[in-house]
N, C-alpha and C positions, 0 to 999 in steps of 0.2 A: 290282249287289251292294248290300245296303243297310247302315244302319250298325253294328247290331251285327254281320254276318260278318266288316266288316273290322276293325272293333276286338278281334275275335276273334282273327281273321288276325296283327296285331301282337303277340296277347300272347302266342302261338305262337313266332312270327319270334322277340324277345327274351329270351323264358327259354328257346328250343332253345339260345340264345348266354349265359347266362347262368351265368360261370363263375366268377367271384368271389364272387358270394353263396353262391351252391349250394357250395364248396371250401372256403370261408371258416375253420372250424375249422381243416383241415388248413394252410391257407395261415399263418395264424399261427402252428400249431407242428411244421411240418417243418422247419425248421431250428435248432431247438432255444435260440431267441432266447426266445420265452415260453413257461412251463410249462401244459400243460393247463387247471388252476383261472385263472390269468392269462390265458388266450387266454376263457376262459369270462366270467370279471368284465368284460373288453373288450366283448366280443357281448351280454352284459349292458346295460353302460352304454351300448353305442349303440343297442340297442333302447328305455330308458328316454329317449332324448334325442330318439328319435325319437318320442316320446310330446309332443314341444315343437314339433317339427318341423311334425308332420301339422296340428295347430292351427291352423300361422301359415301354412302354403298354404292350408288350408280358408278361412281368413279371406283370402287376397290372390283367391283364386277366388269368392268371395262377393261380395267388389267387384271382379270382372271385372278382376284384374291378369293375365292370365293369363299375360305376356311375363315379370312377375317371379318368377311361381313357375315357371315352365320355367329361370329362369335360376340359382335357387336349386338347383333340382333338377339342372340340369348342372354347378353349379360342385362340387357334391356329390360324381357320379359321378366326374369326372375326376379329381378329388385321391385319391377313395377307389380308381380302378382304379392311378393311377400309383403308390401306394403300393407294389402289388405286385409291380410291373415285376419288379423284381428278388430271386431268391430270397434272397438274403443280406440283406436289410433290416436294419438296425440296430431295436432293441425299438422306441423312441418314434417310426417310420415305421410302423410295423406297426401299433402304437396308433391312432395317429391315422387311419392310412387306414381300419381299423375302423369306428372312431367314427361316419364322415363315409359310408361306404359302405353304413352299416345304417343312418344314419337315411333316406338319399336313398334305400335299394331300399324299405322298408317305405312311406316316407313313396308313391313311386311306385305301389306294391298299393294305397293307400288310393284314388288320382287313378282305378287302372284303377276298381277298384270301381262309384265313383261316376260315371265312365263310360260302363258298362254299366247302371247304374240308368237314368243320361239319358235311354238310348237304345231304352229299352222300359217298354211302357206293362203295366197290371196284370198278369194271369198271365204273362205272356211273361217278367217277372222273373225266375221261380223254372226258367224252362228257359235262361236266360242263365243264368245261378248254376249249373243244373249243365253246362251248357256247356264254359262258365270252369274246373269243376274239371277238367274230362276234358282239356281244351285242354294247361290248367299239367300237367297229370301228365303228357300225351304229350311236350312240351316238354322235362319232364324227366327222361322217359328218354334223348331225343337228346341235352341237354344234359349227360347222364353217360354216354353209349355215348363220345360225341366227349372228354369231359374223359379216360377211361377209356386211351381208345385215344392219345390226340395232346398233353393237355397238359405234358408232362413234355418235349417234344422242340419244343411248338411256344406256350412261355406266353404270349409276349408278344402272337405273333400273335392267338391266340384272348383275351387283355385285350382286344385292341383293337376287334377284331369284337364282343365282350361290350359294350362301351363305346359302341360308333356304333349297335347294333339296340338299345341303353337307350334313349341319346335318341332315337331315333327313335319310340319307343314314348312313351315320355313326351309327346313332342311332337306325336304323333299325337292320344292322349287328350287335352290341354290342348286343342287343337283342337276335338277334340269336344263339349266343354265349352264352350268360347264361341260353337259356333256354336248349342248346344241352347238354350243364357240366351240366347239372342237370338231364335231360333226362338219360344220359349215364348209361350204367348198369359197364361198365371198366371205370380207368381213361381216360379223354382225354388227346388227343394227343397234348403235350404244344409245343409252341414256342421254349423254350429253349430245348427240347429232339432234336427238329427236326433239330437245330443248332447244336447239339452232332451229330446226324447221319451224318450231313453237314460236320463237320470236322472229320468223320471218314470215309467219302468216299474220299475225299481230300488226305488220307492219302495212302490211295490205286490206287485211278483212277485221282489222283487229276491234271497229262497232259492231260486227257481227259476233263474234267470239264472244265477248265483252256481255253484250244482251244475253245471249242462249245463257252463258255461264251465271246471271243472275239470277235465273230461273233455277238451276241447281243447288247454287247457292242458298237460296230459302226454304226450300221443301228439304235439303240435307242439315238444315241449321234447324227445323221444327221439331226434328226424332231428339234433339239434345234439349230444346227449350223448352219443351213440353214438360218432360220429368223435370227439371229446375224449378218452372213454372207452381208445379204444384207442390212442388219441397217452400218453393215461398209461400206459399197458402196452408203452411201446417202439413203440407203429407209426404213426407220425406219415407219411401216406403219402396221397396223394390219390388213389388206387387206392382206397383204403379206403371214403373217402367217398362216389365215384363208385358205388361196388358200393352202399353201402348206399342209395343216392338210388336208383338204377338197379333195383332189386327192390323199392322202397317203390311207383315210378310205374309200372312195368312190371303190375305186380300189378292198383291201381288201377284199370288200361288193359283188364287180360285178365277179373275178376273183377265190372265193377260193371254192364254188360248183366244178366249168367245169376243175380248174388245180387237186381237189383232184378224180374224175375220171380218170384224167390223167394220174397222179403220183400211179393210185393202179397197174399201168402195168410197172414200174418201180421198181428195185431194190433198197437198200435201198443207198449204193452205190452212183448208180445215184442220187438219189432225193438231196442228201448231195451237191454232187459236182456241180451240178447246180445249187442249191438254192445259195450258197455260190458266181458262177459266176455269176450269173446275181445281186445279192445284191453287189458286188464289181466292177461290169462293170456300175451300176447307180448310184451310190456315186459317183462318182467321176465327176460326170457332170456341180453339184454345184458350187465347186471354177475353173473349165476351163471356165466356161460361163458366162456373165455377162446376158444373154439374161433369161428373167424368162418363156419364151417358152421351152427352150432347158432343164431349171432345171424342168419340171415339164415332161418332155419327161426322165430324168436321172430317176424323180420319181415313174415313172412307170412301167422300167424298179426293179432299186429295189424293189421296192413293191411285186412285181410276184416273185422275189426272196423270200422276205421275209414269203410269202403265202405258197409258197413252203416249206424252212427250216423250220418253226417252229413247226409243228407237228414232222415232224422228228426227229428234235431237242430235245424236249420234250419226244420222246420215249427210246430215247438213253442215257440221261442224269437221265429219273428213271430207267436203264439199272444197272446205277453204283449204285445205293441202293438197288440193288434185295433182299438182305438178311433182310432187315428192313421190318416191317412192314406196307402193304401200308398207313396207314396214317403219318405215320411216313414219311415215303418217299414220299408222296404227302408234307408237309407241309417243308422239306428239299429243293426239287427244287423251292416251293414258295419263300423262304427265299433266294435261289441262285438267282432267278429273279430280286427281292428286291434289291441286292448286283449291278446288272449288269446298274437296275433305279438309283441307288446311283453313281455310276461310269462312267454314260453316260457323267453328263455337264460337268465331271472334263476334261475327251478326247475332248469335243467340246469346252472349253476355250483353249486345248494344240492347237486345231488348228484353230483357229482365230489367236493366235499367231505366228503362221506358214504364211511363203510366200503361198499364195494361191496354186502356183505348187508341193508344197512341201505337202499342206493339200491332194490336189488330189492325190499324188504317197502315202498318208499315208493311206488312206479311203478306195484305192482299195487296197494296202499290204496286212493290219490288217486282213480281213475277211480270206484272204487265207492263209495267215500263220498261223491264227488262224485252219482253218479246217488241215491245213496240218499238224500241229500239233496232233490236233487227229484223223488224219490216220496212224499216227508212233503208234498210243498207240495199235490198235487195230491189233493182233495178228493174230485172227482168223477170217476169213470172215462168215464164218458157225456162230458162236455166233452173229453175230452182225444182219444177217438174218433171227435168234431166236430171238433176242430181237424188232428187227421193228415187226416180223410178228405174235409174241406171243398176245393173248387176255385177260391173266393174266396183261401185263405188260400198265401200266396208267400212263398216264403226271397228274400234278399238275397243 
């Protein structure tokens, strides 16, 4: 077995069990301790926090502390699952386990990332990357079939399983990680270079970036606004969530084989422009509908969207690093990912505070102004047709 299957393997193992992130909405306001826009501002600020978080492992993993960013990382999860132990939390345990629970799982997405960067070398990158997404989305169908069926009768147990396959998973990657910076015959490729490369394509392509990334940003801000959405409408219910998690991966699973034969007889052009309208034509379903039929029919439309764009997305965005070198530019667009996970719940508290018709006309905008935006950047169609069709060129 070598080492990306099993770093594979674990990120499977921990987000099938990953129940408190994936709940998280609901878990704050089913018992009517915080209001929807307050459970939002929460998931907000701990994704901002963990904008501090991911920095200061990236930096104790750059000088090989690697025992102290695992221990960072565990004292994180434990506080943030035992928060939830109990459904009756008082508001400021809710808060705080929040806080401490989003910065430690995002900060941990950043560790698998970089990884799975370690542990492969040029093209093999870009078929880890979709690896990973297929892996996460099967994960999180189990992880919402099991929440769906058993968390309500069995919370605590499944915290605690949720809590032992984290560390474990964390500890598996830190692992990987020191044993790769050891391995290596060059330096490796740190966090903070790949942050430098990050803000020096910005500086160049940085309308291009800027648009794609908006597009992420909204379809990754609807899996949080959605369950809030309907916790303001009376259904604070983790049934709710689970369904909606449960059709977004389920979909994913069944749908990204039969659309990527589809999409190889497509330009790249088209794949963008679609992807983009069908992700803006199913957003918007959520806040016109009260009916959880019709939102799970918006959800899959978006979904197909999102199957669509993100390979694309990804070929086009290590498009603007082509002069770095690829691990440098693999571990740049992870850290851009990172940025767009940071920036999802702050947009899905802006709109919960938004009149519902007012979140719908913002949900479908966003996605298309953002692509529209980067089809002003792109000058030449010829280059942009080398960059999807090139075999040099690898997503993160």
């Amino acid at each position: 077995m070598n080492s990306r299957t099993l770093l594979l393997g674990l990120v499977f193992l921990s987000s099938s069990f990953n129940f408190a992130l994936t709940l998280q909405p609901m878990l704050l306001t089913e018992s009517g301790t915080l209001m929807p826009i307050q459970a939002g501002l929460t998931l907000a600020m701990g994704s901002l926090l963990s904008g501090v978080m991911q920095p200061l492992i990236g930096n104790l993993l750059d000088q090989g502390r690697v025992k102290r960013s695992f221990f960072l990382v565990a004292i994180s999860y434990i506080l943030g699952i035992f928060g939830y132990w109990n459904p009756g939390a008082p508001a400021w345990q809710l808060v705080a386990s929040c806080l401490v629970l989003v910065m430690a799982g995002l900060t941990l997405r950043t560790i698998v990332s970089m990884a799975l960067i370690a542990s492969c070398q040029g093209a093999e990158r870009a078929e880890a990357s979709s690896m990973r997404y297929l892996v996460s989305n099967a994960a999180l169908a189990v992880s919402s079939s099991i929440s769906l069926v058993a968390f309500k009768d069995w919370r605590r147990e499944l915290l605690l399983v949720d809590l032992v396959t984290s560390l474990v998973l964390a500890a598996g990657m830190l692992r990987h990680l020191k044993r790769s910076q050891g391995e290596c015959s060059k330096p490796r490729a740190s966090i903070s270079e790949s942050k430098n490369v990050l803000i020096g394509a910005m500086k160049i392509h940085g309308k291009r970036i800027v648009g794609l990334s908006m597009v992420t940003i909204c379809f990754s801000a609807n899996l949080t606004y959605l369950p809030l959405l309907f916790a303001k409408r009376g259904l604070a219910n983790t049934d709710v969530s689970a369904s909606i998690l449960m059709a977004n991966a389920l979909i994913v699973l069944l749908a990204a084989k039969p659309l990527r034969r589809l999409t190889r007889r497509w330009g790249p052009q088209r794949i963008g422009k679609i992807g983009t309208i069908l992700i803006a034509s199913g957003m918007c379903f959520g806040p016109m509908t009260t009916s959880l039929t019709w939102v799970l029919a918006g959800i899959v439309i978006w979904t197909l969207g999102e199957v669509i764009f993100i390979p694309w997305e990804q070929l086009q965005l290590f498009n603007c690093f082509d002069h770095a070198p690829s691990g440098l530019a693999s571990g740049a667009v992870s850290f851009l990912f990172s940025i767009c996970q940071i920036l999802a719940p702050v947009l899905s508290t802006v709109l919960l505070a938004l009149p519902e018709s007012f979140a719908a006309v913002t949900l479908t905008a966003l996605p298309i102004v953002g692509y529209w935006i980067y089809r002003t950047t792109v000058k030449n169609v010829a280059f942009e047709d080398q960059a999807y069709n090139s075999d040099d060129k690898v997503a993160a």
